[in-house]
C-alpha positions, 0 to 999 in steps of 0.5 A, a space after each residue: 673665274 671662281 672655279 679656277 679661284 677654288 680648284 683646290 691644289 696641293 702643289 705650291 708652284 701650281 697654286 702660285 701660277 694659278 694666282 698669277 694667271 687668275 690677276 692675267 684674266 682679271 685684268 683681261 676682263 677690266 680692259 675689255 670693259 674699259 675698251 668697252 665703255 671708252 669705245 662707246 665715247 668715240 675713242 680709238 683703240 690707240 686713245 684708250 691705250 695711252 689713256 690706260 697705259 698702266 694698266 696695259 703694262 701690267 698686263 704685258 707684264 702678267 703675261 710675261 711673267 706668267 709664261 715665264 713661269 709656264 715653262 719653269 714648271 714645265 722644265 722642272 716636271 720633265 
């Protein structure tokens, strides 16, 4: 995660996706450790779900977004 937190890039739109896929993976790695710590005291993946739904949402969400944002680029530098 820090090398991709100091690649250095001169294109703005490539800076800005890069953040938004670095908050992606940053919240990957939280529900990984909550699944971990949570599984641990015997709840279901469907408990920690619901127990964590905001934050599933925001990740749903970063990814959607940064796809989104994926193809724009892509369109753009065709």
């Amino acid at each position: 995660m820090e090398k991709l937190k100091t690649l250095q890039v001169k294109n703005q739109d490539v800076v800005g996706l890069r953040d938004l896929w670095i908050k992606k993976f940053e919240t990957d790695i939280e529900l990984f450790n909550i699944q971990i710590k949570e599984q641990g005291k015997g709840l279901t993946d469907s408990q920690i779900q619901e127990k964590y739904k905001d934050i599933y949402r925001q990740n749903r969400d970063l990814a959607q977004d940064a796809a989104e944002q994926n193809m724009a680029l892509y369109k753009r530098s065709r």
